[in-house]
C-alpha positions, 0 to 999 in steps of 0.5 A, a space after each residue: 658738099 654743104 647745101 645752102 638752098 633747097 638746091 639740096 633737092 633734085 626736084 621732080 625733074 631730075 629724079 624724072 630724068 635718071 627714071 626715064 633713063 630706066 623705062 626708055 631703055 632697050 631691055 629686048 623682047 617680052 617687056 610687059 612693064 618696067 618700075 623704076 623706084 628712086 631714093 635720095 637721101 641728103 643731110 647733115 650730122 652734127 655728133 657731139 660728146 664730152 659737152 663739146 661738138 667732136 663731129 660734122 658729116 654730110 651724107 648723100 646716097 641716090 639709089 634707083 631700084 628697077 623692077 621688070 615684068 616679063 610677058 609670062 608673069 616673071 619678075 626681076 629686081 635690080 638696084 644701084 646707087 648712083 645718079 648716072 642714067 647710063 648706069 640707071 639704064 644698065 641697071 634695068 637691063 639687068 633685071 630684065 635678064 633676071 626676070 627671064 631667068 626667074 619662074 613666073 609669079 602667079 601672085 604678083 599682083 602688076 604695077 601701081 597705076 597712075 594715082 595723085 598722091 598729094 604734098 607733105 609739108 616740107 620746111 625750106 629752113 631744114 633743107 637748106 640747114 649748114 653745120 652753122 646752124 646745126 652747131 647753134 642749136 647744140 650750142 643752146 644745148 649745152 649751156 644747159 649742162 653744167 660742169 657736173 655732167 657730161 652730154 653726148 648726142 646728135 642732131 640732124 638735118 636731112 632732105 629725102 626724096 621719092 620717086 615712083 615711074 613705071 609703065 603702066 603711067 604712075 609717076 610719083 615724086 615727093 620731097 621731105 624734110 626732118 630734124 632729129 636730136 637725141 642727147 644723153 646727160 651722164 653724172 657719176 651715178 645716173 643719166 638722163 636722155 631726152 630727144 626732139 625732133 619733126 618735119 622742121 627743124 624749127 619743131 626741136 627746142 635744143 635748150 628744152 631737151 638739154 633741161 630736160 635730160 639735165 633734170 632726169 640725171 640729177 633726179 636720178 643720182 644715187 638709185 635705189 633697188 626695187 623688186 621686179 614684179 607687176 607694176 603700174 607703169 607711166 611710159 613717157 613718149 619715147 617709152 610709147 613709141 618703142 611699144 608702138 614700133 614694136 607693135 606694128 612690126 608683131 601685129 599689123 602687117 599684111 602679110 603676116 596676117 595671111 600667113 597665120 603668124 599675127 596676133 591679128 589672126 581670128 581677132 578682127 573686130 575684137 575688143 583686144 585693148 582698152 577703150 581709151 586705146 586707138 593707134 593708126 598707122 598716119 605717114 602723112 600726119 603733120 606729128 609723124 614723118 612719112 611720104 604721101 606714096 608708098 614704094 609701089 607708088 600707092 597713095 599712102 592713107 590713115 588706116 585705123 588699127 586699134 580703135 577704141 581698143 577694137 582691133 580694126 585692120 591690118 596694112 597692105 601692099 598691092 602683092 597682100 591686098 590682091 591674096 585678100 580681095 581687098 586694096 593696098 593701104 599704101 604700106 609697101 616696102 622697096 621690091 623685092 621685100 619679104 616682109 610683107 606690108 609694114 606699118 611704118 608711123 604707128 601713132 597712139 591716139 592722145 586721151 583726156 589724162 592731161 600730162 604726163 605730171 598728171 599721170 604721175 599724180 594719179 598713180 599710188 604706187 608705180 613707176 616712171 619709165 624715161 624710155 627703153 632700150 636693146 628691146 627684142 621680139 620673144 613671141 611675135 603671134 603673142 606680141 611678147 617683147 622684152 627689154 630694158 628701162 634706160 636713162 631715168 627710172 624713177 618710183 612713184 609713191 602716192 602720186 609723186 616721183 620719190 627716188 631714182 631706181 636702177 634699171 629693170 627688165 620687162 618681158 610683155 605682152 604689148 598688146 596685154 598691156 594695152 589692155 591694162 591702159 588706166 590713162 592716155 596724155 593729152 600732151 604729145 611729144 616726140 619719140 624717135 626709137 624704131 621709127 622711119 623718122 619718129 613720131 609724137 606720142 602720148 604718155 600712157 599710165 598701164 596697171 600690171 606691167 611685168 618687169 622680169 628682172 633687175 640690175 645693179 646700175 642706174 
């Protein structure tokens, strides 16, 4: 099915409906309280490689996910995927039989109260996208690749929902919007990548990422080697924002922190970054693509974890902030979750260091890295990632981009190279690696970034 509308959505009444089949269902005796969440997600994919479109899918997927809590402290969760209330009422019968089953929890810490979570904006022209306009848009695209290079890549158009119901008088809903692209150009010796994406559509300029990916290939042709060694990096958005991902995973969660296995552990309140390093942790921020409730049903908030490169916080659920005597920052993740509280939409505060051109030009010698790819964790209380730069690496040499350089591997302290931060972009734009539904981030220029070795392609 292709919507034409924002009949794509179910809207609060029919997300309300399927939940009801939940909390009004027969689950027998000793029920303390039900939560019923529900996930929709809706959209189209439009894949294209070779320079031509070779792929239109359209994907729908309705899960309802039912937490039960007996009398006596027990828990059971139980999940399925459908749009049937029948099926959405078994499914709560289910955890309830699991809840009896399971041993109490002392820890849990009850159901999320009724709270007003407020509206993220939500782009009409996006809900309503048909593989017409998908098309168009990677239409303008590749009239900016000619017939030396190849382009390959995806756009999409989605339409999702939240709702959170349960006894105790919460009932959340929240529609959202986003669109993302991702393309790489290749030519026979390099490739060049470039995405865009927001809440809208309207926010991806296609014909600006087909130039910009054509000009990271051609710039890129013939790379020369260079030796692995400290080097003063420019990170460009996507670069940033797989740092920032990665970060947030390591250093900020929760539970994490209580357990002893964060970098944040005896640092709260420590100068830990560069002052002109502030990251929070914004689902509602117009520059990221979060919902205004978390999966308990909290209200989502900004929460400050870097700060003038202070360490100023960690992010919570209700089950963490109870253990820490303080509130839930609206971080939770889908029941049941071991993981703990995740900060989802970490963003880097933009600085005064203009564009990423600008920091370019105040780099004597360095690098220039497009983005970074097949990025793991080595140490997560250090903070200790290693990965590989990707599609446009390039030297810089007395403020200039001189040539193409074959690709290296990093191994870093992320929270170490914020401390080696020598400028922050003013300039913004989209990144999309390791995110929900991507972010805009700043460029970042870092003196003594470890690359740890090298590689015989560009």
């Amino acid at each position: 099915m292709t919507p034409q509308s924002d009949e794509s959505l179910l809207g609060r009444d029919g997300v309300s409906r399927l939940a009801d089949a939940a909390l009004d269902a027969d689950l027998g005796g000793g029920v303390a309280a039900v939560e019923v969440l529900l996930q929709r997600e809706a959209g189209g994919l439009t894949r294209f490689a070779n320079s031509q479109i070779h792929q239109n899918v359209w994907r729908e997927d309705l899960a309802a996910n039912v937490r039960v809590v007996t009398d006596d402290g027990r828990v059971g969760v139980a999940s399925i995927h459908t749009d049937d209330p029948a099926a959405v009422a078994q499914t709560a019968r289910q955890a309830a039989d699991i809840a009896r089953l399971s041993p109490p929890d002392p820890a849990f810490p009850g159901l999320a109260p009724m709270a007003k979570a407020g509206d993220v904006d939500v782009d009409e022209s996006t809900l309503a996208a048909t593989p017409e306009d998908r098309a168009e848009a990677v239409r303008a695209l590749l009239a900016e690749v000619d017939q030396r290079y190849e382009a390959a890549g995806a756009y999409r158009t989605q339409a999702d929902e939240i709702g959170v119901f349960n006894t105790e008088g919460q009932r959340s809903y929240a529609p959202r919007s986003s669109a993302s692209l991702t393309l790489v150009v290749t030519g026979p010796s390099s490739s060049g990548w470039a995405e865009d994406g927001g809440r809208s559509r309207h926010d991806i300029d296609p014909a600006g990422a087909g130039r910009r990916a054509v000009d990271k290939v051609r710039a890129g042709a013939d790379p020369t080697d260079v030796d692995a060694g400290q080097w003063t990096v420019v990170l460009e958005p996507p670069a940033v924002g797989t740092l920032a991902a990665y970060l947030a995973h390591m250093a900020f969660g929760g539970r994490d922190y209580l357990e002893g296995r964060s970098y944040a552990v005896g640092r709260l309140g420590e100068q830990v970054a560069d002052e002109r390093v502030s990251l929070t942790d914004d689902p509602r921020s117009p520059h990221a693509g979060g919902y205004p409730v978390d999966y308990e049903g909290t209200p989502t908030s900004t929460v400050e974890l870097l700060a003038g490169g202070v360490l100023q916080s960690v992010v919570h659920d209700r089950n963490t902030a109870k253990q820490a005597g303080t509130d839930s920052t609206g971080n939770a993740l889908p029941a049941p979750n071991t993981y703990g509280p995740m900060a989802l939409y970490p963003i880097f505060t933009p600085g005064d260091g203009g564009s990423t051109a600008d920091l370019v030009a105040g780099c004597e010698r360095g690098l220039l890295v497009t983005r970074f790819h097949y990025t793991n964790v080595l140490n997560r209380k250090e903070t200790t990632a290693t990965g590989m730069t990707r599609d446009g690496t390039f030297l810089i040499q007395d403020g200039k981009v001189t040539r193409a350089v074959r690709n290296l591997r990093f191994t870093q302290s992320l929270i170490g190279a914020l401390a080696q931060v020598e400028a922050v972009s003013s300039d913004i734009a989209y990144a999309g690696e390791g995110f929900e539904y991507g972010c805009r981030q700043p460029a970042l220029r870092i003196a003594g970034f470890s690359f740890t070795g090298t590689t015989s392609f560009g």
